[in-house]
VOPAGU-2260 file (C-alpha; in pm, 1 decimal, decimal comma):
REM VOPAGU-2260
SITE   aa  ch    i         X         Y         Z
SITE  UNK   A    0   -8213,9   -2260,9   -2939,1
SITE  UNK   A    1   -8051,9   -1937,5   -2923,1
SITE  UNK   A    2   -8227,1   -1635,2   -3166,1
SITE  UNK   A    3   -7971,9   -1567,8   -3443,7
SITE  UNK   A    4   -7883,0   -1168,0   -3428,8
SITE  UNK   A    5   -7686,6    -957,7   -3727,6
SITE  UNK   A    6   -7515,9    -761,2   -3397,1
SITE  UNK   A    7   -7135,2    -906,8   -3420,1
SITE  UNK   A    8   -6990,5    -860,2   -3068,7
SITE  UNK   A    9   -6674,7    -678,3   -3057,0
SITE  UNK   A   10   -6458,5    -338,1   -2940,9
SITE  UNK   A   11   -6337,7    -204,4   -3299,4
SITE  UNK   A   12   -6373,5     158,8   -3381,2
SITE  UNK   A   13   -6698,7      86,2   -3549,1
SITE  UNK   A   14   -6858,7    -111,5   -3211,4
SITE  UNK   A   15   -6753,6     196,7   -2985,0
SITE  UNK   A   16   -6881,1     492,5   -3193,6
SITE  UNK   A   17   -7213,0     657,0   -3087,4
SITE  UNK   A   18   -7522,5     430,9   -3246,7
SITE  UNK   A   19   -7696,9     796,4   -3334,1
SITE  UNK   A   20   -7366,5     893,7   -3511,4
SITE  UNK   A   21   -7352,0     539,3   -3667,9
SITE  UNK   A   22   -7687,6     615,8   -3801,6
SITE  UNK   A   23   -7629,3     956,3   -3932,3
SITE  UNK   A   24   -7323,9     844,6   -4120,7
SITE  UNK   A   25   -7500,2     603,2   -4274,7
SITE  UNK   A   26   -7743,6     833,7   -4424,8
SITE  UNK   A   27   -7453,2    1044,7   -4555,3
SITE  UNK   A   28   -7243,6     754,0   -4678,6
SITE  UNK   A   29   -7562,8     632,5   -4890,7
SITE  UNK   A   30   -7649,1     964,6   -5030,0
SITE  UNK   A   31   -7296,1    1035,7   -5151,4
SITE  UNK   A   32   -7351,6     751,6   -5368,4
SITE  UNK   A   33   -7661,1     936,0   -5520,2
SITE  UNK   A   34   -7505,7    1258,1   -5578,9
SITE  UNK   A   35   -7348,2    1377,5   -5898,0
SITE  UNK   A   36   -6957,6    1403,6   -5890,0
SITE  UNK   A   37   -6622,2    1246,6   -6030,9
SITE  UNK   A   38   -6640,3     892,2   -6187,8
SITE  UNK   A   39   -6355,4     767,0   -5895,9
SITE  UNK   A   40   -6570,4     906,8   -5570,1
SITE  UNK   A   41   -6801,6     595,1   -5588,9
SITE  UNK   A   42   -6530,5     310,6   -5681,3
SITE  UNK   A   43   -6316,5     516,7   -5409,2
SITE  UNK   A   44   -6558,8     525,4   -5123,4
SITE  UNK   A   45   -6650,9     111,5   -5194,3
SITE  UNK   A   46   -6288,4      30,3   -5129,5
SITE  UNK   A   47   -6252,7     250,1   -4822,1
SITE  UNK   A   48   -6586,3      57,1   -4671,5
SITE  UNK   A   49   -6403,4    -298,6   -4783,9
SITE  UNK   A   50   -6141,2    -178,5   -4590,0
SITE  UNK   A   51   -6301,2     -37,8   -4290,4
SITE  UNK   A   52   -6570,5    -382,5   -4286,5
SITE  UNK   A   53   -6224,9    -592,0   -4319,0
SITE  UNK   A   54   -6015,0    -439,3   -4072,2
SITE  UNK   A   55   -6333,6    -374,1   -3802,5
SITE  UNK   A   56   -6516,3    -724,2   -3879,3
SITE  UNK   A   57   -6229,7    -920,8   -4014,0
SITE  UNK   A   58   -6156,3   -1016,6   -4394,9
SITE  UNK   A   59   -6351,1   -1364,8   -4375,1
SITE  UNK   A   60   -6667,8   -1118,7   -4269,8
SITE  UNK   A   61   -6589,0    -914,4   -4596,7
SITE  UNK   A   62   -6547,6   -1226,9   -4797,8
SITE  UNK   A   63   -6919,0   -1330,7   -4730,1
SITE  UNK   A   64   -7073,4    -973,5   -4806,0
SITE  UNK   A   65   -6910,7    -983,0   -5108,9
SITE  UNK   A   66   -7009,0   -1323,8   -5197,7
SITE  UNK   A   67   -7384,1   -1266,4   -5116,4
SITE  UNK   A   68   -7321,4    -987,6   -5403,5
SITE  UNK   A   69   -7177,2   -1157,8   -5658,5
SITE  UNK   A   70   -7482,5   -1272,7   -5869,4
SITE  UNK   A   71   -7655,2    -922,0   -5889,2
SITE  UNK   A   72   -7291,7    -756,3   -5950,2
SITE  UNK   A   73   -7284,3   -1024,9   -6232,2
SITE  UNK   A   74   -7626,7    -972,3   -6344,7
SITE  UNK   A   75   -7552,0    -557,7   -6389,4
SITE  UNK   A   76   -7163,0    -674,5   -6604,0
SITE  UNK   A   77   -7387,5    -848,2   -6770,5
SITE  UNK   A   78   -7688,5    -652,1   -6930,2
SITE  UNK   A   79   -7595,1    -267,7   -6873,2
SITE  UNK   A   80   -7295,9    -274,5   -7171,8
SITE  UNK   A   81   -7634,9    -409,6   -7360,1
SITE  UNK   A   82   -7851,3     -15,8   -7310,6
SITE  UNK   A   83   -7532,8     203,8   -7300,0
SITE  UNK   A   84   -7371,3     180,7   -7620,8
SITE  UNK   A   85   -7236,0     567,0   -7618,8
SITE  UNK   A   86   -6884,8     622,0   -7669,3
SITE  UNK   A   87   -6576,1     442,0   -7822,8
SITE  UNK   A   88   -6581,5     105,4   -7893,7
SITE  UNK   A   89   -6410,0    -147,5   -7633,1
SITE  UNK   A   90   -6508,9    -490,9   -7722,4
SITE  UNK   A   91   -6708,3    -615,2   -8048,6
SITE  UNK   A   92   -6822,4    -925,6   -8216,9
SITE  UNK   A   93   -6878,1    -932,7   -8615,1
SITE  UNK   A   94   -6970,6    -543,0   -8578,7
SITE  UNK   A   95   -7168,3    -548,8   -8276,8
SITE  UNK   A   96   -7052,3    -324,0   -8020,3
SITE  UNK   A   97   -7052,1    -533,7   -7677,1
SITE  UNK   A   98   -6866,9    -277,9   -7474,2
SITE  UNK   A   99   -6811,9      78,2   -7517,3
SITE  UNK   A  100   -6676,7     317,7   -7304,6
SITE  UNK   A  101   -7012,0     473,9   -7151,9
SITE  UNK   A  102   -7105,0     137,4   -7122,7
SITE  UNK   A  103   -6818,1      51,8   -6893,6
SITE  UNK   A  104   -6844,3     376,5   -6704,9
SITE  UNK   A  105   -7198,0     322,3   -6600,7
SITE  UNK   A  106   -7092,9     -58,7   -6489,0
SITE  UNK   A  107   -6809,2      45,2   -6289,4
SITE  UNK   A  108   -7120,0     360,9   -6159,2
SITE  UNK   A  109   -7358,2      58,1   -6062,3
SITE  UNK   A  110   -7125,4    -186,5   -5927,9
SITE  UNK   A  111   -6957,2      75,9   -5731,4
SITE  UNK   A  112   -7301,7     214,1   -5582,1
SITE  UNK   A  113   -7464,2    -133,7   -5526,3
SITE  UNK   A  114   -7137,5    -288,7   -5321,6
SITE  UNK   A  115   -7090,3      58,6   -5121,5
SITE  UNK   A  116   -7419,6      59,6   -5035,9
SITE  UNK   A  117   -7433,1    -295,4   -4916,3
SITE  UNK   A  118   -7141,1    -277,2   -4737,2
SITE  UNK   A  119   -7216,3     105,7   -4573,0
SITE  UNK   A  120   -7537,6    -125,5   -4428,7
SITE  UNK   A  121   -7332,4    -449,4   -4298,3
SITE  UNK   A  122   -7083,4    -239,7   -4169,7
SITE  UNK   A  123   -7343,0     -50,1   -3974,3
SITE  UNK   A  124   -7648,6    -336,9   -3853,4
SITE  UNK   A  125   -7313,6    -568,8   -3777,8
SITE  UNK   A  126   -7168,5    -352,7   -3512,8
SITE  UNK   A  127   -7536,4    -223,2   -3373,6
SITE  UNK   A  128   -7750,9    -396,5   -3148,4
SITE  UNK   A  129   -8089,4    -375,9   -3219,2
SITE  UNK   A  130   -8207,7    -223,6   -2851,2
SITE  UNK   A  131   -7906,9      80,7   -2884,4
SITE  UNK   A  132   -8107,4     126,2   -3264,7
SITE  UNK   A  133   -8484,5     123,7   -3100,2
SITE  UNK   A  134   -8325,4     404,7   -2865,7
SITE  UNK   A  135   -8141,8     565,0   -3089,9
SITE  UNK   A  136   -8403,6     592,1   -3318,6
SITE  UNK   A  137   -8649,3     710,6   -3068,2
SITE  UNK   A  138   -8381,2    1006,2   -2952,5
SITE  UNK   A  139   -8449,7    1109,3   -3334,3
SITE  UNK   A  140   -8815,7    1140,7   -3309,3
SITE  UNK   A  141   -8936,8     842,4   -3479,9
SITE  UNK   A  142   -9241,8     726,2   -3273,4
SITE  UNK   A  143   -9236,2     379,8   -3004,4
SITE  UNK   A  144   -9453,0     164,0   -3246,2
SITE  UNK   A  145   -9240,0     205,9   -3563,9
SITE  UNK   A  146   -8917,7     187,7   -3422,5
SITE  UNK   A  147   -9023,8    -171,0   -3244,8
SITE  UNK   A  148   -9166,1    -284,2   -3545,2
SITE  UNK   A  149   -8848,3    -185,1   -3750,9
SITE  UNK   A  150   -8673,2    -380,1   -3482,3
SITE  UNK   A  151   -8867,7    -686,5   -3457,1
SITE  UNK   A  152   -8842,1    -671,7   -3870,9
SITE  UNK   A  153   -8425,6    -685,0   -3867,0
SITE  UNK   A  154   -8465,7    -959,4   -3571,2
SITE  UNK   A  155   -8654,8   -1181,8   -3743,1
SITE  UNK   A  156   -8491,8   -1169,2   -4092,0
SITE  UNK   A  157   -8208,4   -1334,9   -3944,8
SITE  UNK   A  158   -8402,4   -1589,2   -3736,0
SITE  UNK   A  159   -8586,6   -1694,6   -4054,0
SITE  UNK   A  160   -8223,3   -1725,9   -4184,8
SITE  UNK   A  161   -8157,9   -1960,5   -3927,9
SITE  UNK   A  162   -8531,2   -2157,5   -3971,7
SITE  UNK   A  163   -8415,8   -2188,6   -4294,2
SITE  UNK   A  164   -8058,6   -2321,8   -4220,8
SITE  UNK   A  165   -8156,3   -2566,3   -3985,6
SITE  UNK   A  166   -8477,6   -2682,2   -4230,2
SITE  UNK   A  167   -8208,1   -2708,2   -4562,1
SITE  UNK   A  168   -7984,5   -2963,0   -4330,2
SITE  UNK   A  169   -8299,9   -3188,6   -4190,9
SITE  UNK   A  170   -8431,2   -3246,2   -4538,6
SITE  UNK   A  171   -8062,9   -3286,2   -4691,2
SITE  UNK   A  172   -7996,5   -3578,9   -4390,8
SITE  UNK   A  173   -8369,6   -3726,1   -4491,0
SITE  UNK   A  174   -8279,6   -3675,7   -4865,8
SITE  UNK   A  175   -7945,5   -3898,8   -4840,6
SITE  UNK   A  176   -8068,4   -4223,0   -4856,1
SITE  UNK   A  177   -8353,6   -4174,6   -5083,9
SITE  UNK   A  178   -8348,9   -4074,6   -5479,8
SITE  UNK   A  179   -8222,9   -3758,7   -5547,6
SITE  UNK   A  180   -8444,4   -3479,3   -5622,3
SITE  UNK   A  181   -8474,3   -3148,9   -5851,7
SITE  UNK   A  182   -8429,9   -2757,8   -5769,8
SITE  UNK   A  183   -8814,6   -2733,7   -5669,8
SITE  UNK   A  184   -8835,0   -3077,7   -5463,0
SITE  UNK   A  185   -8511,9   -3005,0   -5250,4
SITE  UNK   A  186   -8621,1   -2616,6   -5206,1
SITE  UNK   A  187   -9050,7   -2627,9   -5178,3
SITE  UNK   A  188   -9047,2   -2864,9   -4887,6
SITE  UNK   A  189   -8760,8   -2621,4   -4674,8
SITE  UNK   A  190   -8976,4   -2353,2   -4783,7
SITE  UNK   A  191   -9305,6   -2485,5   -4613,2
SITE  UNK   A  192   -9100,6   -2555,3   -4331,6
SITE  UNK   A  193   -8992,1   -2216,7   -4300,3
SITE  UNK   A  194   -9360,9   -2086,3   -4341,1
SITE  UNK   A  195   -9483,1   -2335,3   -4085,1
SITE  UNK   A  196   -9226,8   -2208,8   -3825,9
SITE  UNK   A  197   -9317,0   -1861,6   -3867,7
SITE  UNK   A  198   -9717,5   -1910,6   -3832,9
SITE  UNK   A  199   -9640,9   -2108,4   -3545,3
SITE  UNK   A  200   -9437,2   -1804,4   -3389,4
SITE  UNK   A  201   -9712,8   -1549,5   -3411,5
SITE  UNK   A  202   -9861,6   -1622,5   -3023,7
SITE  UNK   A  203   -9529,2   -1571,1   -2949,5
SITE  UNK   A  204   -9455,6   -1227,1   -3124,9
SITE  UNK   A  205   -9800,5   -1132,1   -2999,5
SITE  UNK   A  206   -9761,6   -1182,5   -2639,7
SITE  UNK   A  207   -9374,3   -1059,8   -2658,6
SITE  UNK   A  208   -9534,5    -733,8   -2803,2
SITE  UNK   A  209   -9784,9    -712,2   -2547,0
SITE  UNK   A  210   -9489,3    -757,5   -2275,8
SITE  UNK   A  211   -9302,1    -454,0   -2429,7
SITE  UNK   A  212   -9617,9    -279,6   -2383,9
SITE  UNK   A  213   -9765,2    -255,3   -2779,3
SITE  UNK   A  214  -10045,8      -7,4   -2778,2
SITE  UNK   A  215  -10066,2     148,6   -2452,5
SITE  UNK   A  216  -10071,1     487,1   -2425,3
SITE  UNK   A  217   -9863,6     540,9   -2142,5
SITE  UNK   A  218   -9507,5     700,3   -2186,8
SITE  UNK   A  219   -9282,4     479,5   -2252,0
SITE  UNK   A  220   -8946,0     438,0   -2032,8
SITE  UNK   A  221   -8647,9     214,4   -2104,7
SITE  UNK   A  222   -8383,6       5,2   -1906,9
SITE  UNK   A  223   -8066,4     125,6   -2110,0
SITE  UNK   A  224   -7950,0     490,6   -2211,6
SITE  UNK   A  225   -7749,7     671,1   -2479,6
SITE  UNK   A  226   -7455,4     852,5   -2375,4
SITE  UNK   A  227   -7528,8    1258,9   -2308,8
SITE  UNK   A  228   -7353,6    1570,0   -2241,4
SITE  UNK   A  229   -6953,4    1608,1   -2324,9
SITE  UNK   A  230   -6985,5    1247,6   -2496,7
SITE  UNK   A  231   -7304,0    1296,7   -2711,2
SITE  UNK   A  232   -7122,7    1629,7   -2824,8
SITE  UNK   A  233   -6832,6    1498,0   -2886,3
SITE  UNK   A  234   -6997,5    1191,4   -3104,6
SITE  UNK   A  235   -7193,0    1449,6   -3292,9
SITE  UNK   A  236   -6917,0    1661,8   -3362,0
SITE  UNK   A  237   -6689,8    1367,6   -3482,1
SITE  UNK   A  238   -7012,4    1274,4   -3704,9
SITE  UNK   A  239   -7010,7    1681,9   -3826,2
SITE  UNK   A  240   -6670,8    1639,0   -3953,9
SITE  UNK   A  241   -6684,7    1303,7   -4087,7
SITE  UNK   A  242   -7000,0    1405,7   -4318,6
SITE  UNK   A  243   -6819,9    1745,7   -4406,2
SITE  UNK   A  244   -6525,3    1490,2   -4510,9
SITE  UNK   A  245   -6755,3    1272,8   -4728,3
SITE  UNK   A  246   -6952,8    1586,4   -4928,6
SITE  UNK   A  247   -6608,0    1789,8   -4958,7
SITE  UNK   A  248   -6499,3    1626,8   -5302,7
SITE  UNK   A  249   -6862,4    1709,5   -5433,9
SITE  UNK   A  250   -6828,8    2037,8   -5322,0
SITE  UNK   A  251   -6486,4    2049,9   -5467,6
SITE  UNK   A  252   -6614,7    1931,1   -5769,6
SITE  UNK   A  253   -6892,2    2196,5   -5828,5
């Protein structure tokens, strides 16, 4: 069985740009979420990203991100109005203010920061495979073992994902001709499954660590290289004028 990967094969803008410059823009794109500025920067960024995941991923890839979100983005509609209740009255019941105007600013602020956020990340671990991010991260200092074991952590979340999948079906097929079953008896028995897959995967991980050379303390040397000289400039000064893009309405602002 093939090992399910978040890296999406393909040769839009996002796929070809530099994984170091993929990496620093990330870190910009998440902090402008952080920083104070204008009410529309946030809601404005999240629908460039929708655009940019649509158009580089396609719209069906968009559709799912945003469908993963929907219960938390619910969840925050749902009980923020209830601790901000600053501001003009929108919406009330028999005197009770449900909705006031702070209240709706600071939904539109978490909505806004929780979707770009999530889709700044998709867009990013979609279009980079995970040996261009061990190198990449290694080119920024960050030492052998924690950049394998930050690797071997986003490889296995999705092959867990796909334990899981395959799990959910087998019981549902065994589940068919017998009595049907509650939340906990159709979910506890996938879940052991799941847990029973991964213990039995640890001599695995273990000896694929030890391949890749875990704990010596020999330098280490790869197979596959970053791009240097006129195209590593060029990436990073494409990068230094993207970020100087993304800051300039704060800066504006102040």
């Amino acid at each position: 069985m093939a090992v399910p990967s978040a890296f999406l094969p393909g040769r839009s803008i996002l796929h070809r740009l530099d994984p170091r410059a993929k990496l620093i823009l990330l870190v910009a794109v998440a902090a402008c979420f952080f920083l104070p500025g204008p009410r529309w920067i946030a809601p404005a960024y999240t629908v460039f990203l929708a655009l940019l995941v649509g158009l580089c991923l396609g719209f069906r890839e968009l559709g799912m991100v945003l469908a993963a979100v929907v219960p938390v983005l619910a969840v925050i509609c749902v009980l923020t109005p209830v601790f901000r209740r600053g501001g003009d009255t929108l919406v009330a019941l028999f005197d009770v203010r449900l909705l006031t105007t702070d209240g709706l600013a600071e939904v539109l602020r978490l909505v806004s920061r929780f979707t770009g956020l999530t889709l700044a990340f998709y867009a990013v671990f979609r279009t980079l495979d995970m040996n261009e991010m061990v190198i990449s991260l290694r080119w920024f200092g960050l030492p052998y073992r924690a950049a394998l074991v930050l690797t071997i952590a986003f490889r296995f979340i999705p092959t867990l994902f796909g334990v899981y999948q395959s799990s959910r079906e087998a019981h549902l097929l065994r589940m068919s001709q017998g009595r049907r079953r509650g939340f906990f008896g159709r979910t506890m028995p996938v879940l052991t499954s799941v847990v029973i897959h991964a213990v039995r995967q640890i001599p695995s991980l273990a000896m694929a660590l030890e391949i890749r050379g875990f704990g010596r303390l020999s330098p280490r040397t790869s197979f596959r290289s970053l791009p240097s000289g006129r195209r590593l400039v060029a990436a990073l000064a494409l990068t230094g004028g993207l970020c100087a893009l993304l800051i300039a309405p704060f800066v504006l602002a102040l």
